[in-house]
N, C-alpha and C positions, 0 to 999 in steps of 0.2 A: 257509731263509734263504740269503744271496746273499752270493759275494765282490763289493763293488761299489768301482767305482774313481771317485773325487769329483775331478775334474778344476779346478783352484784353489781356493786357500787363504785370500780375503778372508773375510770377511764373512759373504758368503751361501755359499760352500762348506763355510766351517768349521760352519756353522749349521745346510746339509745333512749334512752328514757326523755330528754330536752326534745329531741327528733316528733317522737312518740305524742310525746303532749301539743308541741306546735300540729300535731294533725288532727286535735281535739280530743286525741284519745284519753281515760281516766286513768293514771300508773300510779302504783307502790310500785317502790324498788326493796327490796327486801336481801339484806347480804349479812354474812357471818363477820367482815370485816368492813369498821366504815372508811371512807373514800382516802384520809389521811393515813391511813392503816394499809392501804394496798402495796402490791406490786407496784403499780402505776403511779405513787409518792416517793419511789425510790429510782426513778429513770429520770437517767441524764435530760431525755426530752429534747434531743435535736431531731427531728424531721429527718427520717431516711429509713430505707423501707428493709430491714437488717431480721434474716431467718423469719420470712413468711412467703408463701407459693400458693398457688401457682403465680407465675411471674406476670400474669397478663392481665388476672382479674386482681393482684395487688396494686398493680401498674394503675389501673383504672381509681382503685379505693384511693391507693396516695395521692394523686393528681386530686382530687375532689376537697381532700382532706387541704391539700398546699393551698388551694383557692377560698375555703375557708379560715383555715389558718391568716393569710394576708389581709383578707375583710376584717377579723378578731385586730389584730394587728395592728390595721389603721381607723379601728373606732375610740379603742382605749385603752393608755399602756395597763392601765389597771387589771385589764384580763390578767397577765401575765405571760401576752403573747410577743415576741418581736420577731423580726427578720434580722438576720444577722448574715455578713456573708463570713465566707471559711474555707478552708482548702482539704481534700481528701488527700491522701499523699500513697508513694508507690514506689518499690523499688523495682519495677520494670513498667516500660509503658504502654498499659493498659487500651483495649479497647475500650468505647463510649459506655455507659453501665444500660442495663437492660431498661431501666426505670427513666431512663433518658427522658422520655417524652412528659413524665409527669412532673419536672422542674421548666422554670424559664432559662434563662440564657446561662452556660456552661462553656467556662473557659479552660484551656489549657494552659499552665504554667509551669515553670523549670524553678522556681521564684520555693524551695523546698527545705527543708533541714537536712543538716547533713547524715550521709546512709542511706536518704531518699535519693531518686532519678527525677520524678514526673510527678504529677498532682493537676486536678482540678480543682478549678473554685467555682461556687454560686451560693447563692442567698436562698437561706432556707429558715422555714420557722423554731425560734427557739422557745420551748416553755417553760417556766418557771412554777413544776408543778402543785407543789402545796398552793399556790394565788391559785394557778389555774383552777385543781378540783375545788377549793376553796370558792371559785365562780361558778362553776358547774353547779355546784350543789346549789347555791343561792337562786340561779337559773328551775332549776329544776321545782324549790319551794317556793318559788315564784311564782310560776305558770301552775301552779296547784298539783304539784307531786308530793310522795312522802317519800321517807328512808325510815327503814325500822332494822333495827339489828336484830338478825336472828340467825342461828345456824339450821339449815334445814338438813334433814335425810335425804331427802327425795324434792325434786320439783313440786309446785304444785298444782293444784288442778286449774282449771281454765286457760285463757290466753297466756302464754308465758313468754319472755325472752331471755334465753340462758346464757348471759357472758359471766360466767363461773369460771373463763381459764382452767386452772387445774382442777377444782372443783369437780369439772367434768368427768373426770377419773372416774371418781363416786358416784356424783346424782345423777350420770346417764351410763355409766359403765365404758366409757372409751377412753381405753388404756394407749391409744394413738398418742395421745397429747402427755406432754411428758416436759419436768422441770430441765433451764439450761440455766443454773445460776450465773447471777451478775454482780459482782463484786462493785462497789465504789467508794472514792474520797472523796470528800466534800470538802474544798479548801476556800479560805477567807478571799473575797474578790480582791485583784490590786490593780484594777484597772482593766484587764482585759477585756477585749469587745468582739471577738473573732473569734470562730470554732476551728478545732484540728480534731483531726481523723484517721488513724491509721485504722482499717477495718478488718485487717488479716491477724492483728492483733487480739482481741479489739483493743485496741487506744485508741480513746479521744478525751479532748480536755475543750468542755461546754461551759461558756458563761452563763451566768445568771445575774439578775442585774446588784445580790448582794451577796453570789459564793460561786464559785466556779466545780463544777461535777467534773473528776475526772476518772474514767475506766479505763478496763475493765475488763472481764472474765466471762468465757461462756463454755462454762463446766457444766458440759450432756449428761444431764440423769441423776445431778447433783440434786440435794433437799438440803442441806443444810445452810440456816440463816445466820449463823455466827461468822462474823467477819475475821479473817486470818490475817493477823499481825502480818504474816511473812508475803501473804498473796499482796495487802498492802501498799508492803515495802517493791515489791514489783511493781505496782499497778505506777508507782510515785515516778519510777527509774524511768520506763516506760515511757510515761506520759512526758517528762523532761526532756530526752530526746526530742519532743516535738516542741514544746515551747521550756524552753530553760528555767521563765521564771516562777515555775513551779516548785523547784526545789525551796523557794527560802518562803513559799507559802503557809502559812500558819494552820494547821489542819485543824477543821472544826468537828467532823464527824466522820465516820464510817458508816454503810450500811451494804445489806445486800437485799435481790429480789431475783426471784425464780419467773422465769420466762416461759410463758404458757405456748410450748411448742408444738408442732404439728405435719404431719407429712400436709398436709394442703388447711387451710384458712377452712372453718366451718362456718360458711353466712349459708342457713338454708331450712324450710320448716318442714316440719315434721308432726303433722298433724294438726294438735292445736297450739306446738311448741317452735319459734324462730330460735335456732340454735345460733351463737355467735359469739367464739369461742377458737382456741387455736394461734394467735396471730404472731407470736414467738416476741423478737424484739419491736416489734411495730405498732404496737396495739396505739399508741398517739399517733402514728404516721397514717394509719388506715382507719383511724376511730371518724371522722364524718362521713367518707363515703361508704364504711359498712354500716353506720347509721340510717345512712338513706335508705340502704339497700333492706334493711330490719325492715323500717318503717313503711316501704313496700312491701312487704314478704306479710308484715302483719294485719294492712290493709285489704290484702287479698285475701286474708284469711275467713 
């Protein structure tokens, strides 16, 4: 077994790192930003495999990811994990989505808001991500990991695994990977229990079990974190279209987060370094089974 050092703290590090330690490995996770502080605390957090490629090996990561997601699920609501079902909607009708295979049963419905044609629904995992990384972490100092804040220059030496997102820009020089900010409202729950989708938009309005996340924005090459009054008041119009009773919801907060994008998902090593890194809007929808895939990659190492 291996001292291995897991190089950021969202999502998919803390997800590598639990992985990592279940195979008896010894990890620090070491990040500039801790886990409440990410990217990865500010996503809606529905399950759906949105700007990450190749379509075949994401297909594969999400599937793995929905199958543990549903185990999380049905142990305890306490993760922060459910299943929820929800409808994607369309104003022309769509072929079946590429990702088809890595959900269970997918229906078609006419059952839409109005301006839409067609929609599917299924039941997908939703997370409520402050609980969640809030378990992650607990998970991780449990099985005997650490988290230290630090900013680093450079990687460091030994075993590494680098889920740094945009980080990667800097500490490995790959200028591939690139911000697509995402705008969000966070409005007070009034009840809803069903997710809506518009993804040509993006619109969608995500329950959580005590606020509902509704987007949102995917502005290519954007860097700025200050949220825009006027984007917003879009994001609000938007979303109401899709369920109404969004307008008389009392909004609790804004925020935004920059999506770690990529012409193709980096799970791969590179000496004595598993890169894993890239995953655009997906990094919760592909975060177990690129886990696995780390925790192979670092095994073999």
């Amino acid at each position: 077994m291996a001292d291995v050092t897991v190089v950021g703290a969202g999502v998919m590090g803390l997800t590598c790192a639990v992985r990592l330690l279940e195979a008896g490995h010894r990890v620090e996770i070491l990040a500039r930003d801790l886990p409440q502080d990410t990217t990865s605390a500010v996503s809606a957090a529905l399950w759906y495999p949105y700007l990450a490629f190749p379509q075949d090996r994401v297909t594969a990561w999400s599937a793995r990811s929905f199958e543990v997601f549903a185990e999380l699920a049905a142990t305890d609501p306490g993760i922060g994990v459910r299943m929820r079902a929800g409808t994607e909607v369309f104003t022309e009708r769509p072929t079946d989505p590429w990702w088809r295979d890595a959900v269970g049963e997918l229906t078609r419905t006419a059952d839409v808001p109005p301006s839409y044609t067609d929609g599917w629904t299924f039941t997908a995992p939703v997370v409520d991500m402050p609980v969640y990384l809030a378990w992650l972490t607990e998970r991780v100092a449990a099985s005997g990991g650490t988290i230290t804040q630090r900013d680093l220059a450079a990687l460091p030496a030994g075993v590494v695994v680098n889920t740094t997102g945009l980080g990667s820009r800097d500490l490995v020089g790959d200028h591939t990977v690139h911000p697509v900010r995402g705008q969000v409202v966070v409005l007070e729950q009034w009840g809803l229990d069903r997710w809506w989708l518009d993804a040509a938009g993006p619109t969608y309005v995500v329950p959580r079990l005590g606020e509902v996340v509704v987007g949102g924005t995917d502005d290519d090459g954007a860097w700025s974190r200050e949220p825009s009054p006027a984007t917003a008041s879009d994001i609000l119009d938007r979303a109401a279209r899709l369920v109404p009773a969004v307008r008389d919801a009392r909004v609790l907060r804004h925020a935004v987060g920059l999506r770690p994008a990529r012409p193709a998902v980096r799970v791969e090593r590179d000496g004595g370094v598993v890169h894993c890194y890239g995953h655009g809007g997906a990094g919760l929808t592909l975060s177990w089974g690129c886990a696995d895939e780390v925790a192979d990659l670092v095994g073999a190492a």
